[in-house]
N, C-alpha and C positions, 0 to 999 in steps of 0.2 A: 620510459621517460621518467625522468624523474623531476619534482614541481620545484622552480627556482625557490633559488633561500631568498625571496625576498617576502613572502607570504608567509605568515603565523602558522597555519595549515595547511592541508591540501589531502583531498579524498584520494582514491585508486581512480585510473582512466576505465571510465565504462562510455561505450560506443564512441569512440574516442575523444571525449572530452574527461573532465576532473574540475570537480567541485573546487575553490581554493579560497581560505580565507584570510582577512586582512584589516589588523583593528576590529573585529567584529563583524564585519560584512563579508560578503560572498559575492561569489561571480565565477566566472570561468574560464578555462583555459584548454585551449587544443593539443594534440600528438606535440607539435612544436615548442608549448612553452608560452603562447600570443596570446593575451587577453581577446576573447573574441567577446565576452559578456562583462560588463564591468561590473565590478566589487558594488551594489545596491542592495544585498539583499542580507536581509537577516538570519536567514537560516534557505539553504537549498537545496535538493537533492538531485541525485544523478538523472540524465536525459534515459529516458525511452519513449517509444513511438513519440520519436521527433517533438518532445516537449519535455519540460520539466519542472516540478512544484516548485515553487520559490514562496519565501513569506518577505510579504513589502509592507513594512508598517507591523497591521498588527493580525493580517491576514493572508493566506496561500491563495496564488492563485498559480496558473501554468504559463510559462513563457516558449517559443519557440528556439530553434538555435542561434537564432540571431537576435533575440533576446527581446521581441515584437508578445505581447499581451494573446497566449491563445483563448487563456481564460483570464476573466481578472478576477483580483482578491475580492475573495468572500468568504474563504472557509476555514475555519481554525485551526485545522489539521489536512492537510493533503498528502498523498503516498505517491510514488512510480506507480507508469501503468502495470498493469497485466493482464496480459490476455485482451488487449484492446480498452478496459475498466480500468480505473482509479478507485481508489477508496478516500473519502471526504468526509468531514467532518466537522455539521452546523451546532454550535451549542452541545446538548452531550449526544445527539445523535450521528448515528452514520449511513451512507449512503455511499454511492457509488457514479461518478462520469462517464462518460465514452472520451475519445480522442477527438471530436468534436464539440467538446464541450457541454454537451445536453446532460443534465442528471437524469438519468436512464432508470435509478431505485432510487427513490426520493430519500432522504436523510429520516431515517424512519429504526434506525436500532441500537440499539445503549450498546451494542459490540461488533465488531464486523471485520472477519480478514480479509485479506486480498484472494483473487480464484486463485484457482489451482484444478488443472485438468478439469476447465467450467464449472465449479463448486465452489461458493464462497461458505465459510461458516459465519454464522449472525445469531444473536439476541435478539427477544425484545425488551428482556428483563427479568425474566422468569426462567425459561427454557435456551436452550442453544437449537439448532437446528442448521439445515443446510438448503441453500438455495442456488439457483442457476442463474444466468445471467440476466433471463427476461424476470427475475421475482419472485418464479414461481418454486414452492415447496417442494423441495425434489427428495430429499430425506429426512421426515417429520419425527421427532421423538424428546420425551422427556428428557433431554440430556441436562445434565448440573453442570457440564463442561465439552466440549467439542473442540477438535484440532483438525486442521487443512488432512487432508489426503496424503498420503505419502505414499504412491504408486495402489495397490487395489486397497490398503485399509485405513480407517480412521480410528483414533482413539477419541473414546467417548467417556464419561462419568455419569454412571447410572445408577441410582441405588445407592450413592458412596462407594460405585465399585468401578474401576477402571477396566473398559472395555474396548475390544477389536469389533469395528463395523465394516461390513463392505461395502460398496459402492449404490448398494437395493437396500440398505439398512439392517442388513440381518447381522443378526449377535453373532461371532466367530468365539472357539471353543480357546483361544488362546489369551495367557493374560499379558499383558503390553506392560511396559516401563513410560510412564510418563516422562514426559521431555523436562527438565530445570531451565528457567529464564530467569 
């Protein structure tokens, strides 16, 4: 499908809707091309588990596919789910929802990715580390730097040295290429 020329922008169709913008606002559009969510929003991102971050005003919250308040604005930054979690973001902290709306890790760390194979990486300011969905410290370590999992290993910054971790935290004897963003 491709997003009528009457819209300034328009994302890629993910679970078959597309992001689409117009004069500055957002909304969305289905397979067919139909406004199903109208152009409100200031900035929003694609639907997963049947909802999706929008910012109204000056704050994200989550709307459904028909575009009803699952969550409402509160939080300065909001991500797609994954893994059933969201990643949020109160003031400079981060924190994590369920698709029910409840903050399940309270907005509690100056860094936070989205999980990945149940492992989020987090901050609290000092250190990187990794956590699981319920909070708990699943791979504890000095890291300067930590990145998501990408199938059994993670690159870590130790020492000033870039490192392969596996999934129990143990040092792997191989040196890794850090990722450029």
């Amino acid at each position: 499908m491709i997003v009528p020329p009457k819209y300034d922008a328009g994302s890629q169709f993910v679970n078959g809707f597309a992001v689409v913008m117009l004069n500055g606002l957002r909304g969305f559009i289905n397979a067919d091309g139909t406004e199903i969510i109208p152009l409100h929003y200031r900035d929003a991102h694609p639907f997963s588990n049947a909802c999706a971050p929008v910012k109204f005003d000056q704050l994200y919250g989550y709307i459904d596919i028909i575009g009803r308040w699952m969550i409402r604005p509160q939080y300065d930054e909001a991500y797609p789910f994954s893994n059933h979690l969201s990643r949020v973001k109160k003031g400079k902290l981060y924190g994590f929802v369920n698709d029910a709306g409840k903050e399940v890790i309270e907005c509690q760390y100056t860094f936070a990715s989205d999980f990945v194979d149940g492992l989020a990486v987090v901050s609290d300011g000092q250190h990187y580390y990794f956590i699981n969905s319920s909070n708990k410290t699943m791979i504890q370590g000095s890291y300067e730097r930590a990145f998501p999992f990408i199938g059994n290993k993670a690159i870590v910054v130790l020492k000033g040295k870039k490192r392969y971790i596996n999934k129990t935290g143990q040092l792997l004897n191989e040196t890794p290429v850090l990722p450029k963003f």
